[in-house]
N, C-alpha and C positions, 0 to 999 in steps of 0.2 A: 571849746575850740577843738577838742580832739575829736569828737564826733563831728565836726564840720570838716574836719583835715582826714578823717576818714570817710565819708560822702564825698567829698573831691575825688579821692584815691579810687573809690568805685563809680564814679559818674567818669572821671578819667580812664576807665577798662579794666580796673583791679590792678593786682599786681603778682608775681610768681604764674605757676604753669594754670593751679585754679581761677585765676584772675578775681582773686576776692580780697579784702584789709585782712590785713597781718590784726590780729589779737593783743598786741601787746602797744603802750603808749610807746615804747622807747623805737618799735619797729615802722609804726605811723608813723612817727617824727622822722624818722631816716626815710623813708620812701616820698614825703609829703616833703621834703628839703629837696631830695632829685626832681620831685616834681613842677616843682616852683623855683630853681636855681636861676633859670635863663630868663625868668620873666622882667619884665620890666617893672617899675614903680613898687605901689601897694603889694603889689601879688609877687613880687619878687623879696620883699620884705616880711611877705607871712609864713615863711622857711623861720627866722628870726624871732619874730613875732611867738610861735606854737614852741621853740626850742624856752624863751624865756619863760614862758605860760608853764612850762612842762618842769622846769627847773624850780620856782615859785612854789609851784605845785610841792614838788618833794621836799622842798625843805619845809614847808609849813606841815606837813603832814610825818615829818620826822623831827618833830619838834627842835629844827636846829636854827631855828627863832622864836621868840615869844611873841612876836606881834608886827605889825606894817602900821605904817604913816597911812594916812587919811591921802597926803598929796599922793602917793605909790600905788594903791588902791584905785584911786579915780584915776589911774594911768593907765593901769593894767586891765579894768573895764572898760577904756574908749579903745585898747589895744583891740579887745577881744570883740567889740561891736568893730572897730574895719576889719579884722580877721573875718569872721560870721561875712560881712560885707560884700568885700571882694573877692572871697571862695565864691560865694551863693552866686554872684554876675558872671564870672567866669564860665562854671560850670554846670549852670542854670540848673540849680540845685532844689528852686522853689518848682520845678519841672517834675521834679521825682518823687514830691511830697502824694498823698491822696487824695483826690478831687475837694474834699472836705476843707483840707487846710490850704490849698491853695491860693483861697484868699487872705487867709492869714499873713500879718508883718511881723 
């Protein structure tokens, strides 16, 4: 998700004066929340979506759980396949890939 939420950020013009993604997760998520705040539906919900992903993310990776539910798991994958989803339609992200993978799903 955050390499998707960073492809939106530079298919949307970058950001700062370089016009390129910020380096850091916690900076994608702030610029990728402006970015998608006003939108409507899905896409206005992958602000949400990438902040929960992002949180998940640190507590699993700072040991401040020992484990996830099977049901939480198959949540947070159907989250991350609409996230992946409606970035990709928006921003015609499958546009920016190399001729090669193009056809690639």
């Amino acid at each position: 998700m955050y390499h998707c939420a960073a492809a939106a950020l530079f298919a949307a013009g970058g950001v700062g004066k370089r016009k390129d993604v910020p380096k850091s997760h916690e900076h994608v998520l702030e610029h990728f929340g402006k970015l998608v705040r006003d939108e409507p539906g899905d896409l206005g919900e992958a602000g949400r979506l990438l902040s929960h992903a992002l949180s998940d993310r640190m507590t699993a990776d700072y040991g401040l759980i020992e484990g996830v539910s099977e049901p939480d798991a198959a949540e947070t994958a159907a989250d991350a396949v609409r996230f992946v989803e409606v970035c990709t339609v928006r921003w015609k992200l499958k546009d920016l890939l190399p001729p090669r993978f193009q056809g690639a799903s």
